[in-house]
C-alpha positions in Angstrom: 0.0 0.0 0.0 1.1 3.2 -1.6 -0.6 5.7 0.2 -0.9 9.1 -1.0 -2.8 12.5 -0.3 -5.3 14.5 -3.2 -7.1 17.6 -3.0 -10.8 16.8 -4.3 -14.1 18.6 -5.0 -17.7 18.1 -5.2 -20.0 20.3 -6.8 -24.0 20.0 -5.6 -25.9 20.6 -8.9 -28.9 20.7 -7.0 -27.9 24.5 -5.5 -25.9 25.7 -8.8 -28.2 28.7 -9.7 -25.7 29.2 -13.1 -25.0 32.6 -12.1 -21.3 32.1 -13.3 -19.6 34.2 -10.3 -16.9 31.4 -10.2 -16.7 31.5 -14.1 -15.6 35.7 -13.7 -13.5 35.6 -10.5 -11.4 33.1 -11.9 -11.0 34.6 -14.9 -10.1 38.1 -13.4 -7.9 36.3 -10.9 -6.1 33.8 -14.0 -6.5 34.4 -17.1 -7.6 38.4 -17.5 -4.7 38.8 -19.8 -3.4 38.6 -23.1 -3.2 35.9 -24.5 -5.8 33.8 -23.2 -8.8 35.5 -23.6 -10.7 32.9 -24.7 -9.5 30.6 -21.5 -11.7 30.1 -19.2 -10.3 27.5 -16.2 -13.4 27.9 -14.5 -17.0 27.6 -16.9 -20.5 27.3 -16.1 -22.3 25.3 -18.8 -26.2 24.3 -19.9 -27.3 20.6 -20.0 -28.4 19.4 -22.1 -25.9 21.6 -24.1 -22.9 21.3 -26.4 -20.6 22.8 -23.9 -17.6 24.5 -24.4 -15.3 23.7 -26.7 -17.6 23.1 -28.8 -19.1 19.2 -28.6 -16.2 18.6 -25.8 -17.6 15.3 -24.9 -17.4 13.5 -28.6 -13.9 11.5 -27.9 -14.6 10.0 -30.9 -13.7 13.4 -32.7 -11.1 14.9 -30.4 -9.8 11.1 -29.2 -9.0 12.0 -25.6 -8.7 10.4 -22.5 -7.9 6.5 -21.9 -9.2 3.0 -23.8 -8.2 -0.4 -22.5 -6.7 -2.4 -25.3 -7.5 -6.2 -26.4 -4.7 -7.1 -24.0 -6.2 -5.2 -21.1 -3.9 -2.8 -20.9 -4.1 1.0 -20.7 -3.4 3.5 -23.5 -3.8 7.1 -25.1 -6.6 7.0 -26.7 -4.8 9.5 -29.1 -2.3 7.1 -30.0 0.9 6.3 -28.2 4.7 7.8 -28.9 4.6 6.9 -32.8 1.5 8.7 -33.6 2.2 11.5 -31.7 5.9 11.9 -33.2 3.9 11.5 -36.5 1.6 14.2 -35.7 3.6 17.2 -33.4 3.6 19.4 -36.0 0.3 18.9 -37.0 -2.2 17.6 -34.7 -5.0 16.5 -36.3 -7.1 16.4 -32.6 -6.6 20.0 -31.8 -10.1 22.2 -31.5 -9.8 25.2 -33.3 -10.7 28.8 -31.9 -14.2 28.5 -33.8 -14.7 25.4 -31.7 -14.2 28.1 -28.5 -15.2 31.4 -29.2 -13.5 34.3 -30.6 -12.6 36.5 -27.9 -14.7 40.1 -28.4 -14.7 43.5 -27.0 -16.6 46.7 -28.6 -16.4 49.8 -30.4 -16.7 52.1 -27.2 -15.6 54.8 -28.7 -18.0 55.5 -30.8 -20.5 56.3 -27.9 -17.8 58.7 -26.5 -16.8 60.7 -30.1 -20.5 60.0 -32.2 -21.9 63.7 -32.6 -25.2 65.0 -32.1 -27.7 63.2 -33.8 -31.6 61.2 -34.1 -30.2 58.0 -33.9 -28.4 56.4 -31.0 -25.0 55.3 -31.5 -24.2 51.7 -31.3 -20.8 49.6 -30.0 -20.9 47.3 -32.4 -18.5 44.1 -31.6 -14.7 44.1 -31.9 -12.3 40.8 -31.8 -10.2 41.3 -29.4 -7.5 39.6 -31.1 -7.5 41.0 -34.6 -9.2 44.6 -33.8 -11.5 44.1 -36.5 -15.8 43.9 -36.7 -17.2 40.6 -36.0 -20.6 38.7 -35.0 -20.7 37.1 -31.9 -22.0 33.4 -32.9 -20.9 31.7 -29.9 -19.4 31.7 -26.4 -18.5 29.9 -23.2 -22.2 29.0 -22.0 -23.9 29.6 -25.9 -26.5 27.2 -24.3 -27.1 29.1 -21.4 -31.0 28.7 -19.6 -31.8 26.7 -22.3 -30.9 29.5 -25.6 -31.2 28.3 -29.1 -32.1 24.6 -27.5 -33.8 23.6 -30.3 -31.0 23.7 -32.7 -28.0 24.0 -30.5 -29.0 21.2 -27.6 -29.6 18.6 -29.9 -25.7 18.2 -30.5 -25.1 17.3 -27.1 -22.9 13.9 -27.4 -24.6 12.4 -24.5 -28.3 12.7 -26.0 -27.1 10.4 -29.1 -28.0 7.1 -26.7 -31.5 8.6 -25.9 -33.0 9.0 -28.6 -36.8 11.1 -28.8 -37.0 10.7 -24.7 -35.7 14.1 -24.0 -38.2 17.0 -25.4 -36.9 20.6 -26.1 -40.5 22.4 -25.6 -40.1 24.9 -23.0 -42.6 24.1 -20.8 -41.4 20.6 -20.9 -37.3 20.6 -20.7 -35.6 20.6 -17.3 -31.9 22.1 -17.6 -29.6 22.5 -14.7 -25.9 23.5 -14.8 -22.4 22.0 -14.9 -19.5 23.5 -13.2 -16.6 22.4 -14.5 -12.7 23.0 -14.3 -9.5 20.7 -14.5 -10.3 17.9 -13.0 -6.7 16.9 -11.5 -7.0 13.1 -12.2 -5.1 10.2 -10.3 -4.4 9.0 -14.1 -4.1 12.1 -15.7 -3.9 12.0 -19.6 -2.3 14.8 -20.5 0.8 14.3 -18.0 1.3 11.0 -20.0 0.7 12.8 -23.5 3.3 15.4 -22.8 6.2 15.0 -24.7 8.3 17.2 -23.3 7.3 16.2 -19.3 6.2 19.9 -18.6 2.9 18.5 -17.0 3.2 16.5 -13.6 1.2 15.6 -10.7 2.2 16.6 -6.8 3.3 14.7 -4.9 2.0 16.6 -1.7 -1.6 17.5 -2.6 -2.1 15.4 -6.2 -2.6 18.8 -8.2 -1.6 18.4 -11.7 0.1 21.5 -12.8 2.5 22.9 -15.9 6.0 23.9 -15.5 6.0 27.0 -18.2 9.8 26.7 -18.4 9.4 23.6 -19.4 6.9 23.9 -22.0 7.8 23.6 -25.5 3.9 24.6 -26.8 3.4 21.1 -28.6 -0.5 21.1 -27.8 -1.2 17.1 -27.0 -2.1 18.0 -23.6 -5.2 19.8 -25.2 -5.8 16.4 -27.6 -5.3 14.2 -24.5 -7.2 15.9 -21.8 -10.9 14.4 -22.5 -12.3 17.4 -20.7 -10.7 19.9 -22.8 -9.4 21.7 -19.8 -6.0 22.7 -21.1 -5.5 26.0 -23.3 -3.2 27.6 -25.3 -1.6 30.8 -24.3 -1.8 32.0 -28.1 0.8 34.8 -27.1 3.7 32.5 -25.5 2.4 29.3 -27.3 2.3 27.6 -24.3 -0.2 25.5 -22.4 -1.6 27.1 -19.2 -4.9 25.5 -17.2 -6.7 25.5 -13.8 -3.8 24.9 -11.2 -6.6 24.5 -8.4 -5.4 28.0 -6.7 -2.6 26.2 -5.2 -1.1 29.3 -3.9 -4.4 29.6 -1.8 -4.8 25.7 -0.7 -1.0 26.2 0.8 -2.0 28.9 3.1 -5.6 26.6 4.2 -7.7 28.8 1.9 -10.4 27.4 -0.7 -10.1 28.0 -4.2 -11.4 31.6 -5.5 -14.0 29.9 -7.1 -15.0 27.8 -4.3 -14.7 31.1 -1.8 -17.1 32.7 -4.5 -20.1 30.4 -5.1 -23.1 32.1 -4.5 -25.1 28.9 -4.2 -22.0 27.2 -2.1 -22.4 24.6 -3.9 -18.7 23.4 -3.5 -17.1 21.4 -0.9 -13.4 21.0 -1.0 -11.1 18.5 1.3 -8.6 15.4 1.6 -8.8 11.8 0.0 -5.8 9.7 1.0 -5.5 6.6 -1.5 -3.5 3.8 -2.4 -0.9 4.5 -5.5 -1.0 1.0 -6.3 -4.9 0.3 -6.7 -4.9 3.3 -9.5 -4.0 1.4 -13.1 -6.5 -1.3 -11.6 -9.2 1.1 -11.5 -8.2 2.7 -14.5 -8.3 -0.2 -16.4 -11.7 -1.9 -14.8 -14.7 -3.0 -17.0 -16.8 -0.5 -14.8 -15.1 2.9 -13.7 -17.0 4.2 -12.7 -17.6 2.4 -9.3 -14.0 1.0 -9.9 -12.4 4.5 -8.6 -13.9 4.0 -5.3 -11.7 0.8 -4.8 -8.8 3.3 -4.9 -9.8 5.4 -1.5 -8.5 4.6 1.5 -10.5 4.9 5.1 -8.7 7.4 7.0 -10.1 6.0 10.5 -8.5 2.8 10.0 -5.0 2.7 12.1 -3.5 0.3 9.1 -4.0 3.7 6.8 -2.9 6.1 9.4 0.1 4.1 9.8 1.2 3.7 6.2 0.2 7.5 6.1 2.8 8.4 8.5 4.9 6.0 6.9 4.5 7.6 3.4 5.6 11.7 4.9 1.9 12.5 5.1 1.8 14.9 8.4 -0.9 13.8 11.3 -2.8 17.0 10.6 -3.6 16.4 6.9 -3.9 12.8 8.6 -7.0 14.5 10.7 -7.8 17.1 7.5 -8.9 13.4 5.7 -10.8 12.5 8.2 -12.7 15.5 8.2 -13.1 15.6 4.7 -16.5 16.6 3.3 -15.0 15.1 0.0 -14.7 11.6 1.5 -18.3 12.2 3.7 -20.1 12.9 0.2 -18.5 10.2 -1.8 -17.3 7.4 0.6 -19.3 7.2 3.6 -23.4 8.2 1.7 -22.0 7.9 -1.7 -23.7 10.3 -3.2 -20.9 12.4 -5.2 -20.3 10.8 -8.8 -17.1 11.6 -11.1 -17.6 13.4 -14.4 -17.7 10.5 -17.2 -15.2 7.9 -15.4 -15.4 6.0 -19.2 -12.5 8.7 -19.8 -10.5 6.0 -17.3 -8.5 9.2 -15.9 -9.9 8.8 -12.1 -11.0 12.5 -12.1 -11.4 14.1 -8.6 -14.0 17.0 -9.3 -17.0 15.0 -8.3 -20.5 15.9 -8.7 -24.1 15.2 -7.0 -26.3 15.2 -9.5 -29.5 17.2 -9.7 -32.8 16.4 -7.7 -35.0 18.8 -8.1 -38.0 19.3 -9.5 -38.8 16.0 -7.8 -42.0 17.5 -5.8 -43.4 18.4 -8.8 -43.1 15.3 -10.6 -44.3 13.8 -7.7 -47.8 16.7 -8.2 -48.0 15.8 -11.7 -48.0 11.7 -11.0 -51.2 12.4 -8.4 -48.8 11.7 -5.3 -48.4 13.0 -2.3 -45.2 15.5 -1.5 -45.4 14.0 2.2 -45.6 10.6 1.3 -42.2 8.8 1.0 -43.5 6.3 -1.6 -44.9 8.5 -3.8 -41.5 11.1 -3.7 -39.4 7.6 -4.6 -41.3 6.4 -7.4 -41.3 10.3 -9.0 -37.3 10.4 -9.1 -37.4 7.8 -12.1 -40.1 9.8 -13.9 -38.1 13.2 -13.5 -38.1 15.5 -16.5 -34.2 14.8 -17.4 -34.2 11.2 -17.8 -32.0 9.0 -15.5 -30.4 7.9 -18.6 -29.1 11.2 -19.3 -27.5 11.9 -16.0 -25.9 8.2 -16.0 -24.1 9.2 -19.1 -22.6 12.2 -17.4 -22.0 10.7 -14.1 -22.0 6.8 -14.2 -21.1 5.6 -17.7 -24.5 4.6 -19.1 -25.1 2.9 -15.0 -28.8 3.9 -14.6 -29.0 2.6 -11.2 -26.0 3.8 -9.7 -27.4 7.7 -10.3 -31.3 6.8 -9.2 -29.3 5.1 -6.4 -28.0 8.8 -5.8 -31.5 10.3 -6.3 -33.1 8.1 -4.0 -30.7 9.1 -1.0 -31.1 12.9 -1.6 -35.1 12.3 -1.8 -34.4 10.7 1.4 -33.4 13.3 3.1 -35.9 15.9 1.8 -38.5 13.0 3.0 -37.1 12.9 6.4 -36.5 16.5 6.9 -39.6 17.3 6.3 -41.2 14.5 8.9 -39.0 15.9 11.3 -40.6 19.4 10.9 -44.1 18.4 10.6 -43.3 15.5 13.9 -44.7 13.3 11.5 -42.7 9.6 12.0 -41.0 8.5 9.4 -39.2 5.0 10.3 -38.9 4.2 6.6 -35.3 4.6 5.3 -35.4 2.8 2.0 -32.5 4.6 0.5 -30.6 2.5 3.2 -29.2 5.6 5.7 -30.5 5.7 9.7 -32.2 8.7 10.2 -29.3 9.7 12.0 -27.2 9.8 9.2 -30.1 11.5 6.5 -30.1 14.3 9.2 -26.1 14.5 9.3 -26.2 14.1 5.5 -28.9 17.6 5.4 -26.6 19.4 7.6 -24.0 18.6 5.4 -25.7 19.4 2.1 -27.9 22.2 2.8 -26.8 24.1 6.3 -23.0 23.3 6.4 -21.0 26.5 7.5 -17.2 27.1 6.0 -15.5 25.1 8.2 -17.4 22.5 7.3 -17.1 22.9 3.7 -13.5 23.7 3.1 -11.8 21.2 5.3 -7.7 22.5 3.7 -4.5 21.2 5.6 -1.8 23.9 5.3 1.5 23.3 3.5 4.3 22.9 5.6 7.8 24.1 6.1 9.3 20.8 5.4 8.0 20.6 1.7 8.7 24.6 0.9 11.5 23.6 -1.6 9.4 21.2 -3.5 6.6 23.6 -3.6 9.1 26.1 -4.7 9.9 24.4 -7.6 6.0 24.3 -8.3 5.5 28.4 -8.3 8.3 28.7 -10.1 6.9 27.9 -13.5 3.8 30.0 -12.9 2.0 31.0 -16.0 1.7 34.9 -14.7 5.0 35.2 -15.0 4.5 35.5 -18.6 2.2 38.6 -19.4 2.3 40.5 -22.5 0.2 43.5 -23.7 -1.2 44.0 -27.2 -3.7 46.8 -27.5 -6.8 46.2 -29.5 -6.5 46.1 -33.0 -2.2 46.0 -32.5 0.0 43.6 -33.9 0.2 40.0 -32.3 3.9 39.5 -31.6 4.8 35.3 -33.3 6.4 34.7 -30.0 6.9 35.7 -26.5 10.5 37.3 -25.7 11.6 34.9 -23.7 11.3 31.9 -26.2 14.5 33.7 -27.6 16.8 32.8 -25.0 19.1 29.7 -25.4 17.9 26.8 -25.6 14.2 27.8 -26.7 12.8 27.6 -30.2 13.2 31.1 -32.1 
């Protein structure tokens, strides 16, 4: 037993209002410069949706992520060392800026200098990389509260397997939003696509992060990472992506989008898990119940022990098993990766979306007080279960109505509890004990509770050190609307680094 520490998250689609404050103060904080206008680490997207890129999800197009071979054996899905030696000049697998959004500002200046007139003056739209007019045709949430659903939603990949039983009318369609940022895998694609080794994995917390030094701009992180969480700084030419604030988590502070969330919807804490169960889980026939195998119980004194064996200190030892991460996805089981068919163990988990299970529950003829009736609804909700098991549980209906069935518990129970009406039936399988422990959790939790982050400490400062020091801030250009684009950063000129 290899044990090791990660950083996770889970997201509670139930409470996500898409208001996208943690889409614009990670921006402002990370990316609001030059270069990467079109980046966004942090993005709020529409489901059903074609998210952003562009149709992100079709593997079959952009080829990332992990397939098992006819040996059983883990690879790229991208193709291994000869395809990509083939194909670093070229890649064929690398989304476009149209398959983004071209960044855009506007013609301000004409409201400041138009004379005196009848008509109003307008700002009409600018690219902000060329200077020149444009239309705006699409952007980071296009599909936002449901916008041009009847043309744009039907070229979401994970509707292809359902067929007629989703119906864009209106007054029919449930939508909810998806969070979503680098997911910082235990089997991370794009640290084994890398050619040049400029992507890695922490040791100390798990974070996957890039080393800009190191960089040499050959874009098969972007191909490789199935999420499409990598960009291209198109200034510098190198690859730059959510480094989950680490600066932040080092001083025992949550993320800036996490600190952020209006709907607090994020939870953020300590999973300790065994090194060696990883390429098993990877490589299982179901992964995604397989990744559980690969978390250890940090209450059991064989795990604390090979813990303090492995240099992880008793307080992050404590951190774990405080964790609101491992409460939500080990002990209820109600957090789900974000398609584990990608085989990269992702560790931004979600709970999927509930509501409007009262209403379904109205429109059925049941009764919202009625435990039965408030069960059977959740597999006639308006989003089919089949289309949050393709998000959440690779195609694995009953693991996600398992999910359902535990949150509907707890709504159930709660709401005996208020009305002193006795409720001794727990058919989700929780005490009533633990559904109460599981509300405070979910719906009341304060900060502390939420944001359970060990500090760094002195001992490891060098090797975090060596982390910062390939920070993509470091290298910050400015090109004034409409100016020229310089080919390459300045400091690609030095020796050693392509001209």
């Amino acid at each position: 037993m290899r044990v090791r520490a990660q950083i996770a998250m889970v997201m509670n689609l139930d409470k996500c209002i898409g208001c996208s404050t943690c889409s614009v103060t990670c921006k402002q904080t990370w990316t609001n410069r030059d270069g990467v206008e079109y980046a966004w680490f942090n993005n709020v997207e529409t489901k059903p949706g074609i998210g952003y890129p562009l149709r992100w999800e079709d593997q079959a197009q952009w080829k990332g992520g992990w397939v098992v071979d006819s040996n059983g054996r883990l690879r790229l899905r991208g193709g291994g060392k000869l395809r990509k030696a083939v194909t670093i000049f070229a890649n064929p697998d690398l989304p476009a800026l149209d398959d983004y959004y071209e960044p855009v500002t506007y013609d301000f200046d004409t409201l400041l200098s138009a004379p005196a007139g009848d008509r109003m003056p307008v700002a009409r739209p600018v690219s902000a990389i060329s200077g020149r007019p444009m239309k705006v045709t699409s952007g980071p949430n296009w599909d936002d509260d449901l916008g041009g659903a009847y043309v744009l939603a039907a070229n979401d990949p994970n509707l292809s397997a359902l067929g007629e039983q989703v119906m864009f009318s209106f007054e029919q369609a449930f939508m909810f939003h998806l969070p979503r940022l680098c997911e910082h895998c235990l089997n991370p694609a794009c640290v084994a696509a890398c050619p040049s080794g400029a992507i890695s994995k922490r040791v100390s917390d798990g974070i996957v992060t890039i080393d800009q030094d190191a960089c040499r701009g050959w874009r098969m992180c972007v191909s490789a990472c199935p999420y499409k969480k990598i960009y291209t700084n198109r200034l510098t030419g190198n690859a730059e992506k959510c480094m989950f604030c680490f600066p932040r988590l080092e001083e025992g502070l949550p993320t800036v989008c996490s600190e952020t969330c209006v709907g607090r919807i994020r939870y953020i804490g300590l999973m300790l898990y065994d090194l060696d169960r990883v390429a098993a889980a990877a490589a299982a026939d179901h992964p995604a119940t397989a990744q559980y195998d690969c978390f250890l119980d940090p209450f059991d004194p064989a795990v604390i022990e090979a813990a303090k064996a492995a240099d992880i200190a008793e307080d992050w030892i404590r951190a774990a098993q405080r964790s609101p991460v491992w409460a939500l996805a080990m002990k209820y089981r109600v957090a789900l990766p974000l398609h584990p068919e990608y085989r990269t163990l992702p560790m931004v988990w979600y709970i999927p979306p509930l509501s409007p299970v009262l209403d379904a529950t109205s429109a059925l003829g049941g009764d919202n007080s009625r435990t039965g009736d408030v069960f059977h609804a959740v597999s006639r909700l308006r989003i089919p279960l089949e289309y949050l098991a393709e998000l959440f549980a690779d195609g694995d209906v009953a693991l996600v109505a398992g999910v359902l069935m535990k949150l509907a518990a707890v709504r159930s129970h709660m709401r005996a509890v208020s009305t002193a009406t006795p409720d001794d039936s727990h058919p989700a399988g929780l005490t009533g004990a633990e559904l109460e422990d599981l509300y405070r959790l979910l719906a009341v939790a304060k900060i502390k509770d939420r944001f359970v982050i060990p500090k760094a400490h002195r001992e490891d400062a060098a090797e975090l050190a060596a982390w910062t020091s390939g920070c993509s801030l470091g290298s910050t250009v400015s090109v004034p609307i409409g100016g020229k684009v310089p080919v390459a950063h300045p400091r690609f000129t030095r020796a050693g680094r392509r001209p």
